[in-house]
N, C-alpha and C positions, 0 to 999 in steps of 0.2 A: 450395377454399382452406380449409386449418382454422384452428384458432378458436386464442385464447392459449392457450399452454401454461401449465400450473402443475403442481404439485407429485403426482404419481401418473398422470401422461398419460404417452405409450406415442412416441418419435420413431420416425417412419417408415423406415424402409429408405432409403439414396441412394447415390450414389456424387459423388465431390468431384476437381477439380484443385488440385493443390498445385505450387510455383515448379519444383518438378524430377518429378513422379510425374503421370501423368494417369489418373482413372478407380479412384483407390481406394475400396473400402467402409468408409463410416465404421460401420458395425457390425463391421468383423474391424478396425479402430481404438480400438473399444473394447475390445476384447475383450485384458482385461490384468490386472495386480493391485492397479491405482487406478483411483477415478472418474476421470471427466474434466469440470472446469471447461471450456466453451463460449462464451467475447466474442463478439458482433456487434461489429465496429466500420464506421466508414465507409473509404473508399479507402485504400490503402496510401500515396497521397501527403497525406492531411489533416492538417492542424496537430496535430487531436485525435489520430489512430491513430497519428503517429511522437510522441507526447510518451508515451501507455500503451505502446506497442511498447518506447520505450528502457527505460520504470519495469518493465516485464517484465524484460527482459533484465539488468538492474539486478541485481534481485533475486529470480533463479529459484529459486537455493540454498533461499529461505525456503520452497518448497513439498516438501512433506513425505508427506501423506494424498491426493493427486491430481495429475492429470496438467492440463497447459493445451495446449489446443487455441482460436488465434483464427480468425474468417472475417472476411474483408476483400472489398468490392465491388469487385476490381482482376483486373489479365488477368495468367494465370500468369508471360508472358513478360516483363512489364515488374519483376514482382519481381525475376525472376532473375539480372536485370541487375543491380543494385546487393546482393541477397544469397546470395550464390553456394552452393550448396549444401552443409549443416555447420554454417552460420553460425546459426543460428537453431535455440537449442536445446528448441523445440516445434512442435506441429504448425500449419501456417499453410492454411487451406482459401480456394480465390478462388472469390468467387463473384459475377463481375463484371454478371451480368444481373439478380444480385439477386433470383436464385428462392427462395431459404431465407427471406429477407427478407420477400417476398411469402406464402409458405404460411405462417411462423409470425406474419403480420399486424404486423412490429416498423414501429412508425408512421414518418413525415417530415413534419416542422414547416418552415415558413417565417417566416424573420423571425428576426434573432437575440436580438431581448428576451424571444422564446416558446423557444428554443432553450438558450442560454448560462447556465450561472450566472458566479461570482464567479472562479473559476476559468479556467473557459472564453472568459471576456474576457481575463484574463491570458495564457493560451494564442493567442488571436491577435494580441493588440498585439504577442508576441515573435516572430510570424513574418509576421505585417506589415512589419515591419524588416528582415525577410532576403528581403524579394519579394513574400509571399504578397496574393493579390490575388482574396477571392474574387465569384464572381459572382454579379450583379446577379439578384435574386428565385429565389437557391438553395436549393433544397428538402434539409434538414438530417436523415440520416441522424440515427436515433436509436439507443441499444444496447441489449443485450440480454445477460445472464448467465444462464447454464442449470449443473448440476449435474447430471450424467447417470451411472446405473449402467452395471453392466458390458451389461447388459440393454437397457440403453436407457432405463428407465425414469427421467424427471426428479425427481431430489430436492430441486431448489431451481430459481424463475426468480425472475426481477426483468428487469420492462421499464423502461430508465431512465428518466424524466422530464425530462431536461437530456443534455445531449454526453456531459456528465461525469457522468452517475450509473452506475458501473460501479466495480468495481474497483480504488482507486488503485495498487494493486502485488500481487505475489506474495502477501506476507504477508496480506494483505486476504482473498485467496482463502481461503489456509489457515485463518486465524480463523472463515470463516463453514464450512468444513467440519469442523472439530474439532465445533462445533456442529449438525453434523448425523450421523444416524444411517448414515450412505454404504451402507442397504439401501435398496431399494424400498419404501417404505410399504405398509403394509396397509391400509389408508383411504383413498381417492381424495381427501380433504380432508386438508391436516394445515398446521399453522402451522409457516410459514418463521420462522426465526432473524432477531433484531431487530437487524439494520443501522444505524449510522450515518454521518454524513457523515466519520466520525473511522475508522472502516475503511473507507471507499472509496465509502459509498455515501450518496446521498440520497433515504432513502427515503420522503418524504412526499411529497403528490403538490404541486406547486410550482403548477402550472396556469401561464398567460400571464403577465410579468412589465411590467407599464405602464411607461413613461417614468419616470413620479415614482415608482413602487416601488423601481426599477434607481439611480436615483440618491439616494433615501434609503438604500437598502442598502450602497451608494457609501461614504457620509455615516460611519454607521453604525460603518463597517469602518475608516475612518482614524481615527475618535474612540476602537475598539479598541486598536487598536494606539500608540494616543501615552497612553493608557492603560497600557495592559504598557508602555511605555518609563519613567513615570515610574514603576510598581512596580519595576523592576529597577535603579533608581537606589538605591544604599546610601544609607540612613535617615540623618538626621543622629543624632550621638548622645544621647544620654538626660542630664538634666541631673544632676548631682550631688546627694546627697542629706545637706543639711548636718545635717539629724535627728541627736543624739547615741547611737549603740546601745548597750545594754548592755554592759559591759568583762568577759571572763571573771573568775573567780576566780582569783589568784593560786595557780600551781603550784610544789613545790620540781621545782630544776632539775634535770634526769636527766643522766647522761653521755654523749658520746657513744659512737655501739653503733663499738665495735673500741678503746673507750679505757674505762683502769681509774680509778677515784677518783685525786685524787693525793695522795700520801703525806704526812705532817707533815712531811719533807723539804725539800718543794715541786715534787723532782724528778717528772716523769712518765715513767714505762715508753715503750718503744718500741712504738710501733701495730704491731697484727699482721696481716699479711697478710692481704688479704680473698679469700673462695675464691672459685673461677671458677664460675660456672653451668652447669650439667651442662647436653650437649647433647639434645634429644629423641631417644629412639629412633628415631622415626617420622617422616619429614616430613609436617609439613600437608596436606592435599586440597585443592587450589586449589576454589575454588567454581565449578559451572557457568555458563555464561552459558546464562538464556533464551533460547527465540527473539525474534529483534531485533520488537518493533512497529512497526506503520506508522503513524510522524508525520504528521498529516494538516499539508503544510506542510512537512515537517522534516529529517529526513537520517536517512538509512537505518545501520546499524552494522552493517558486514559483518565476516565473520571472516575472519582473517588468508592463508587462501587463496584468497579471492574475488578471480576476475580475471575483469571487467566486460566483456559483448561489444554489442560496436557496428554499428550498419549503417550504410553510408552512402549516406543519404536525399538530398543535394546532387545525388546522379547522376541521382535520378528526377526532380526539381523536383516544383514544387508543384502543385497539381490537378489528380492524375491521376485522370478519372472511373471506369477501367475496367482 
């Protein structure tokens, strides 16, 4: 068994199934003219892997500098039923006995106060509602993110600490590889790019989470948010300020600009004509739009030819172990 990876280790040789191919080398997978981002997640039926599978799928456009490639503990034949081959515009590896899992040591926690964050409770109260039912003393796949050259060589890992330390979308990816140097290091050591729970990751070690922590955190988070409710309530106004200010200096009166003095007469000329405004030569340069950020929370801002692709997870049901 080998030991965790980190940043300058060397992944071994394998060959993978995927929902339509059996038996490809993921070293002639790499072999292209982007890294490749690497998920661990849990089963293709888990609450966690279709809520980051759709926020993939969401928003692939945003990645730019690398490719995404997920493994899932699930059996080729049970994806291909519900995602037919095309639909899924990255590479999907099954690896339903869990030997990747095993040689790169990605742990499983039991219990979901040591598992879940704030998040991840969110994530199953809403498929609670639609059936999901999971079972009694399940041992809780945890994830893993890798950064891999063309080489092989890892440029970035992060073992999560929670469901949800991975990832939250495309853009997450791309942010933390703008940040890196997508060579192989020269130093078998080198400092990963500092993550937060605002690109996708959590990356402090969170450790076991007690009863009374979970539900002060609870506490916490709705005292948060009725907080930002009353900041985004408009101020009432500012009271008048009956203070007397100084009065300017009386000025003599100017005329108006397209009128002449008016004569001893009394009579006034007739107003002339005001001239049009030349048009620009040049039209304006619209300004670019950056790439969108990932709202930790929030709503993603696609450009105007993003059409969104969908799987549908109803067909497999929910805890499919393999």
């Amino acid at each position: 068994m080998a030991k965790r990876l980190k940043a300058g280790d060397k992944i071994p040789a394998f060959s993978y199934d995927t929902p339509y191919e059996p038996q490809k080398s993921f070293y002639g997978f790499l072999k292209g003219d982007k890294p490749v981002v690497l998920v661990f997640l849990p089963n293709f039926g888990h609450p966690i892997t279709r809520h980051f599978i759709t926020q993939y799928l969401e928003t692939i456009y945003a990645l730019r500098s690398v490719r995404l490639a997920c493994v899932v503990r699930s059996r080729p034949e049970a994806i291909s039923k519900v995602a037919p081959k095309g639909s899924l515009p990255f590479e999907l590896i099954c690896d339903a006995e869990g030997a990747l899992y095993d040689y790169f040591q990605i742990p499983q926690k039991q219990g979901m106060l040591r598992c879940y964050s704030l998040e991840g409770l969110r994530i199953i109260k809403e498929a609670r509602q639609q059936g999901y039912s999971p079972a009694k003393n399940e041992r809780h796949q945890l994830p893993l993110t890798l950064v891999l050259s063309e080489s092989g060589q890892v440029l970035f890992a992060h073992y999560g600490h929670s469901m949800t330390d991975l990832p939250a979308d495309c853009s997450a990816m791309e942010r933390v590889a703008q940040e890196l140097p997508l060579t192989a290091p020269e130093q078998p050591e080198q400092a990963q790019p500092q993550t937060d729970a605002f690109g996708g990751f959590e990356n402090r070690d969170q450790g076991a989470l007690t009863e009374e922590e979970l539900l002060a955190a609870l506490e916490e988070n709705k005292a948060f948010e009725a907080q930002q409710a009353v900041e985004d309530e408009p101020s009432a106004l500012p009271e008048p300020d009956h203070r007397q200010e100084p009065q300017p200096a009386p000025r003599a009166e100017q005329p108006e600009q397209g009128w002449k003095a008016a004569p001893e007469s009394g009579v006034y000329p007739p107003q002339e004509a005001p001239q049009e405004p030349q048009e620009p030569t040049e039209a304006p340069q619209e300004p670019q739009d950056p790439l969108p950020a990932s709202v930790w929370r929030g709503k993603m801002i696609y450009p105007p030819d993003h059409v969104p692709v969908k799987v549908d997870f109803s067909a497999l049901g929910f805890g499919d172990k393999k």
